[in-house]
VEXRO-913418 format. One line per 2 residues: number of its first residue (from 1); for each residue x, y, z of C-alpha. Coordinates in Angstrom, 2 decimals, decimal comma. Each point is the difference from the previous one (the first is absolute). Layout:
<sites>
NUM	X:Y:Z  ...
</sites>
This chain:
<sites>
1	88,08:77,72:88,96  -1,82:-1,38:2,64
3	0,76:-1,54:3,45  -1,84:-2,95:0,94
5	1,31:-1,48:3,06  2,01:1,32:3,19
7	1,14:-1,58:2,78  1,56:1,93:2,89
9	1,78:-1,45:2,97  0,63:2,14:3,38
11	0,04:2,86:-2,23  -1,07:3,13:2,40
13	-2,47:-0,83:1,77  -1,24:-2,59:-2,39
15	1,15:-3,63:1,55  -1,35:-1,71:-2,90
17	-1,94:0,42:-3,12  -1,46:-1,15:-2,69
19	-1,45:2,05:-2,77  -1,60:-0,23:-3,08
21	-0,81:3,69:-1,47  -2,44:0,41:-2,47
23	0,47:1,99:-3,70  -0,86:3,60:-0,15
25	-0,58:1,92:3,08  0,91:-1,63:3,37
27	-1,14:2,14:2,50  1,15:-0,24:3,29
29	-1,81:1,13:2,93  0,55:-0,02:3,91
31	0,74:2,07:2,65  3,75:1,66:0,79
33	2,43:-2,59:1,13  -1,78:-3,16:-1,06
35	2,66:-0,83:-3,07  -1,26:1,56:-3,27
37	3,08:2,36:-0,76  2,26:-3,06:1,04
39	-1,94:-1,77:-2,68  0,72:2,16:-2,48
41	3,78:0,18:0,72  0,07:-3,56:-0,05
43	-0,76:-0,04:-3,37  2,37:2,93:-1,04
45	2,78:-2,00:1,21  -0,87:-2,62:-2,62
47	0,58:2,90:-2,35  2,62:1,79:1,39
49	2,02:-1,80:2,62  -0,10:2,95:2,27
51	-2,92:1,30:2,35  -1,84:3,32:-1,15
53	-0,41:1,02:3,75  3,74:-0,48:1,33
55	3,52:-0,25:-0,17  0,27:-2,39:2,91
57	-0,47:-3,80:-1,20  -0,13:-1,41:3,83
59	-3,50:1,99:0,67  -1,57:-2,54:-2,49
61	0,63:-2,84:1,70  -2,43:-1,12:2,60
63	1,24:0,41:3,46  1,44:-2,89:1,01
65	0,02:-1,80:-2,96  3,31:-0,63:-1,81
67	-0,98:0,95:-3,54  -2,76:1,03:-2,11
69	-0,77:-0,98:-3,45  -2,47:0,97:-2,59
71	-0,49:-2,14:-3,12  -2,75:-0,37:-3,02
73	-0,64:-0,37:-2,89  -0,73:2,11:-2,86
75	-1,38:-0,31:-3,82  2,40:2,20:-2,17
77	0,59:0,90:-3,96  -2,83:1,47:-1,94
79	0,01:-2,10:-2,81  0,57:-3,01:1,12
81	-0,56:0,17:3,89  2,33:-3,10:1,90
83	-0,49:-0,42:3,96  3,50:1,19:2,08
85	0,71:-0,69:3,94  1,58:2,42:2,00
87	1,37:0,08:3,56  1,36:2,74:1,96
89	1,83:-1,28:3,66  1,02:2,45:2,38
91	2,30:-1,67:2,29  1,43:1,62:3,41
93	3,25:-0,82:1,33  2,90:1,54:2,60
95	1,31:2,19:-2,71  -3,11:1,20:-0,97
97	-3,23:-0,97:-2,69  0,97:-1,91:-3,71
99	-2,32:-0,72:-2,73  -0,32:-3,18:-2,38
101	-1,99:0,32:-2,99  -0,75:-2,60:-2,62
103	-2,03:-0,41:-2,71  -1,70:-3,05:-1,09
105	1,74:-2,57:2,68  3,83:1,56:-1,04
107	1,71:2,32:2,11  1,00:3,48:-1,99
109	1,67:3,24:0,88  -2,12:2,96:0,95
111	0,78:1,13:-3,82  -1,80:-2,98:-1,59
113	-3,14:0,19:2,29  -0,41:3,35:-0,19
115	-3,00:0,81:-2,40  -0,97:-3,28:-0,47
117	-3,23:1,47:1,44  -1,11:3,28:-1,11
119	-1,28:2,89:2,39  -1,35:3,61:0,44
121	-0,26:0,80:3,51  -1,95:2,97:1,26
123	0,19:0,87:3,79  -0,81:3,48:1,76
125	4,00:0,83:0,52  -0,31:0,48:-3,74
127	-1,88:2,97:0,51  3,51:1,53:0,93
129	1,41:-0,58:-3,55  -0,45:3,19:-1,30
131	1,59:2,34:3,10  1,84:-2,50:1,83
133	3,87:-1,30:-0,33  1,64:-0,85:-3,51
135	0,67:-3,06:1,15  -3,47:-1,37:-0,10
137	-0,71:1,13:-3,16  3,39:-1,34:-1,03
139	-1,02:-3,09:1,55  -3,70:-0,39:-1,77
141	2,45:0,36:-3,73  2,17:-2,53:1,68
143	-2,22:-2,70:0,85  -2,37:0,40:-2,68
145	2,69:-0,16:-2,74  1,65:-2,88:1,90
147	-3,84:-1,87:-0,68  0,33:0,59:-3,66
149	2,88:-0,79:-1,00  2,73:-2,35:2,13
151	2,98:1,92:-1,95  -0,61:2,88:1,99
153	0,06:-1,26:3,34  3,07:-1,63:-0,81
155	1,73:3,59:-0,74  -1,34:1,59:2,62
157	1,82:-2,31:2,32  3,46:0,06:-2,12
159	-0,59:3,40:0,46  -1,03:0,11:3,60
161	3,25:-1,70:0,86  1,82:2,15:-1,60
163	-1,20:2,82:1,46  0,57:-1,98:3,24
165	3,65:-0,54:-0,70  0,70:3,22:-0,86
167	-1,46:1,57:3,25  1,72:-1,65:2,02
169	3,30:0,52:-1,95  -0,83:3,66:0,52
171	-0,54:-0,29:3,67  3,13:-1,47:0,83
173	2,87:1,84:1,92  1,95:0,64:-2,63
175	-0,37:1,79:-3,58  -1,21:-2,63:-2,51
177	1,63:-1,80:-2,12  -1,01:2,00:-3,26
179	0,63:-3,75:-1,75  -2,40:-1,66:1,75
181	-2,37:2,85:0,23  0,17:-0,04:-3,91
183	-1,13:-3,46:-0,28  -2,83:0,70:2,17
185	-1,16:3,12:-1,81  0,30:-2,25:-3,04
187	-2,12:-2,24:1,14  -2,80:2,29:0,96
189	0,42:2,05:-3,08  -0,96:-3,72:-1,72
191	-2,76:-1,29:2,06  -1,29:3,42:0,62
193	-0,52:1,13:-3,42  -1,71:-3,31:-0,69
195	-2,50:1,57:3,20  -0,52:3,25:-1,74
197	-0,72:-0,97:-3,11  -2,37:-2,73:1,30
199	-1,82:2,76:2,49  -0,21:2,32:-2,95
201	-1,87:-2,07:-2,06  -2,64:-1,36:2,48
203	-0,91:3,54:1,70  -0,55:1,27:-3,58
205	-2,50:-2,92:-0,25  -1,15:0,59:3,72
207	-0,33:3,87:-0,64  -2,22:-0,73:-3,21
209	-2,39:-2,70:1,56  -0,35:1,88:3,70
211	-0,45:3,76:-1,91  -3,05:-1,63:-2,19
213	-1,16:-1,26:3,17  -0,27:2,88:1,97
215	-1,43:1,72:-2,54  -2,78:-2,16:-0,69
217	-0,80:0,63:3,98  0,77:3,55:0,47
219	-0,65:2,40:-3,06  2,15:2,83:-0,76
221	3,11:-1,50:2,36  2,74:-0,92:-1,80
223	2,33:-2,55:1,84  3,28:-0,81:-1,07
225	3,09:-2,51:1,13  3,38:1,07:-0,20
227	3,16:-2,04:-0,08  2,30:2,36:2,03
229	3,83:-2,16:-0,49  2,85:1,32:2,01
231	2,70:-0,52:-2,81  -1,75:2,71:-2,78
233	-2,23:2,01:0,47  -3,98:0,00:-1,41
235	0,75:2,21:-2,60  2,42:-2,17:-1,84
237	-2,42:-2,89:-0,01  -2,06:1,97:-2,89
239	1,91:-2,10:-2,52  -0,45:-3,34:1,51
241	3,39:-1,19:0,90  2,35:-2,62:-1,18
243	1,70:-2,46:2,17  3,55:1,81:-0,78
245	-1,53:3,43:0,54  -1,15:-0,75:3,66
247	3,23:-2,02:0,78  1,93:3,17:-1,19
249	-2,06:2,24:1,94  1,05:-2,35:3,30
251	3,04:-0,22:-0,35  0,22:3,86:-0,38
253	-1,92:0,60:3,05  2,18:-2,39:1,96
255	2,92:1,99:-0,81  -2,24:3,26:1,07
257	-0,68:-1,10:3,24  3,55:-1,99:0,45
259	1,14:2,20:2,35  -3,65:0,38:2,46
261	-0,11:-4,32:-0,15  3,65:0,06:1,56
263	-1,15:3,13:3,14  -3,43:-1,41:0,60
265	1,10:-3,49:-0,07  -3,06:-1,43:-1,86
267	-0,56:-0,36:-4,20  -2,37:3,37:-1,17
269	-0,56:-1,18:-3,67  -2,09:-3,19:-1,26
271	-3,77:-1,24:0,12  0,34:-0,49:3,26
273	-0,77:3,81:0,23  -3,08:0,32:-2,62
275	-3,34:1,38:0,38  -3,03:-0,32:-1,60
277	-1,95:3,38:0,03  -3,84:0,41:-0,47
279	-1,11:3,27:-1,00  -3,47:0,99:-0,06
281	-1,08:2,68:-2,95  3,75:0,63:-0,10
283	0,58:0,45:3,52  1,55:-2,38:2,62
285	-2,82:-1,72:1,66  1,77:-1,17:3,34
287	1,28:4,39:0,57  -3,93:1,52:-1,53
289	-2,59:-3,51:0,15  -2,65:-0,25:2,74
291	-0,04:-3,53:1,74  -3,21:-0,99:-2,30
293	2,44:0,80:-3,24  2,52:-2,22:1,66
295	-2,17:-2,89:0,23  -1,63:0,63:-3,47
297	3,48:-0,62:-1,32  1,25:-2,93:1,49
299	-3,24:-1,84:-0,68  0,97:1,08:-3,80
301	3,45:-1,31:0,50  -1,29:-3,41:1,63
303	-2,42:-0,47:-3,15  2,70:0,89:-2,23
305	2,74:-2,37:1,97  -2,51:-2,65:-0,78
307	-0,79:0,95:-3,61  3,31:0,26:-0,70
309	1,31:-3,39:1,92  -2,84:-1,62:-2,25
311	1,06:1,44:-2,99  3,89:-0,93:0,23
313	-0,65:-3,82:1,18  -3,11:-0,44:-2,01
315	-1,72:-1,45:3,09  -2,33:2,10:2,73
317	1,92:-0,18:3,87  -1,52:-0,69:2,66
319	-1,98:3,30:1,80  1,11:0,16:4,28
321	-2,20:2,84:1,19  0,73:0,42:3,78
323	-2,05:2,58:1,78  -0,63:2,57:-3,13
325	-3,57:0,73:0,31  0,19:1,35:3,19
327	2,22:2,88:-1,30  -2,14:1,00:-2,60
329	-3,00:1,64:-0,65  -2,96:-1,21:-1,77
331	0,50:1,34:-3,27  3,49:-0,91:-0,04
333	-0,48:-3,70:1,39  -2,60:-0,14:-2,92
335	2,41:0,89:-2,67  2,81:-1,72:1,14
337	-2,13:-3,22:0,08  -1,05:1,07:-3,54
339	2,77:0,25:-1,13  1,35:-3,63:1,16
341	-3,22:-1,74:-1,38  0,41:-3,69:-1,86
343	3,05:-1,00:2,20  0,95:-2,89:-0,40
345	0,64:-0,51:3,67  -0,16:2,48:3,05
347	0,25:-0,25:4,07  -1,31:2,61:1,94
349	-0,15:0,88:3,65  -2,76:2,11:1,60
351	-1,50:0,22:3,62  -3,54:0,35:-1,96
353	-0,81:-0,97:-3,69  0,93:2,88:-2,33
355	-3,22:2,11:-1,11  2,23:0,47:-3,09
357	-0,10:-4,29:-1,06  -3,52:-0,10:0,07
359	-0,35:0,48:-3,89  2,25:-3,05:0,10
361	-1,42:-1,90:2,75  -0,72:-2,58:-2,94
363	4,00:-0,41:-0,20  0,58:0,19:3,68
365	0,95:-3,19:2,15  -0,64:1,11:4,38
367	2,12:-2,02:2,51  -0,27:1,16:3,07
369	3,58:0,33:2,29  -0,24:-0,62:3,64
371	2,72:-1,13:1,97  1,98:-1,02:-2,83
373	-2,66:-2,27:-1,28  -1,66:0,45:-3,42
375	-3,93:-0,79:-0,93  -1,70:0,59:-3,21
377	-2,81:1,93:0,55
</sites>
């Protein structure tokens, strides 16, 4: 999969832009503040729709401008590779920021653009996977499933407004309907099963790739990914579950925790409430790992997101590196870049050019970023 043009329009601080990135490494240097990381979320949003660096759509557009748009166009399919055109518009307006997508001249919902571009992004907030929230680690398995297959992303939202519906049923000012709140724990008990099963599966092949990884890097460490679901609990996932099994075992913990849903006012049980655990040598890296462990392990995970992502659509994503090598040390720069070697296509950010790409300086394309302004080097 490769990128080949881009074309941003009062996007940040970028008023205009026209870019043609080069196979293989694309390394982009420049001081703070000059555009490089807004570079590299403009091309995530051709991938995901959504910014990597925040929730709030209006700080994307250029101040002052009405909208901001980023479009290009990309060579996709392994086999047979065919040219696509994207465009991502974020328009502002009195009730707040809408997007328009579309994909090859048409107009489609966020569902049918979504993954039409492939990426693995890698920024230094990742470095909190392993000790920080659930939620981002719930949200990595989210949006990297969503990538590789569309069917997921559709249940997650059938089950997202499910879960919607029925929290605001169980706010109200009076008991529930237990009708209504039966439909909606029917519908989550559908869509969410289809979730488990799907985040089973892929952290079993995430676990595999990311453990060989790490131990190819550090000897005599054994690191290991754990699907932690809130319906059952990791010991009943030694026989791998069917799809009856884990809608029988949410349906039993709904009527478990019946009773706390309707006091606390909120829903307890689904994969809205999962986890995925890394232990180190058996032990729970984010309680006994030092910060260097932490880092060792995501860099496994990000290898193994993209070995994985390449594996299940049979074509290599697109590499965003924002920032990384100034978190890491030498050795571990060196293997991470090591590990990533023959990608088909990468972008990464750096104040200074990476002692750790200089065995690939063959591979490596230079533009220099200065106030928002790109030049090959």
């Amino acid at each position: 999969m490769l990128l080949e043009h881009l074309t941003l329009a009062n996007l940040r601080n970028y008023l205009s832009l026209e870019f043609g990135p080069a196979p293989g490494v694309n390394l982009l240097v420049g001081a703070n503040a000059q555009g490089k990381s807004n570079l590299l979320e403009a091309i995530a949003l051709l991938g995901t729709g959504k910014s990597f660096r925040t929730t709030r759509e209006s700080e994307l557009i250029r101040r002052g401008a009405p909208l901001a748009s980023v479009s290009g166009t990309a060579r996709v399919g392994a086999a047979r590779p065919i040219a696509i055109n994207l465009a991502c518009t974020i328009v502002a307006g009195a009730g707040g920021t809408r997007k328009q997508y579309t994909l090859n001249g048409e107009g489609v919902r966020y569902a049918s653009f979504l993954g039409s571009v492939k990426t693995v992004t890698f920024v230094p907030s990742d470095l909190s996977l392993v000790a920080g929230s659930p939620s981002l680690r719930r949200t990595m398995l989210n949006e990297a499933l969503s990538l590789a297959d569309s069917r997921y992303y559709r249940h997650l939202a059938a089950y997202r407004k499910a879960l919607t519906q029925k929290n605001a049923l169980l706010r109200g000012a009076i008991p529930p309907d237990p009708d209504l709140l039966a439909v909606y724990d029917e519908g989550l008990v559908r869509e969410g099963t289809a979730l488990i099963l799907a985040r089973r599966h892929y952290v079993a092949a995430l676990g595999e790739v990311a453990s060989s990884v790490h131990g190819h890097w550090i000897h005599g460490e054994r690191l290991e990914l754990r699907y932690a679901p809130n319906v059952f609990s990791y010991g009943a996932q030694a026989v791998t579950p069917t799809e009856d099994a884990v809608a029988a075992a949410f349906v039993e913990r709904l009527a478990e925790q019946r009773a706390a849903e309707a006091a606390r006012k909120v829903s307890l049980v689904g994969p809205h409430r999962d986890d995925l655990v890394f232990t180190l040598d058996g032990e729970p890296l984010a309680t006994y790992g030092s910060q260097g462990q932490h880092r060792t392990a995501v860099l496994a995970l990000k290898v193994a997101e993209y070995a994985v992502l390449s594996d299940r659509t049979g074509e290599a994503p697109i590499l965003l590196l924002d920032d990384v090598f100034s978190e890491l040390d030498a050795d571990r720069a060196t293997a991470f870049v090591g590990a990533l070697s023959g990608v088909e296509q990468a972008f990464i950010t750096a104040t200074q050019p990476p002692r750790a790409l200089k065995t690939q300086a063959e591979e490596t394309v230079v533009w220099r970023v200065e106030a928002a302004r790109l030049r090959r080097c």
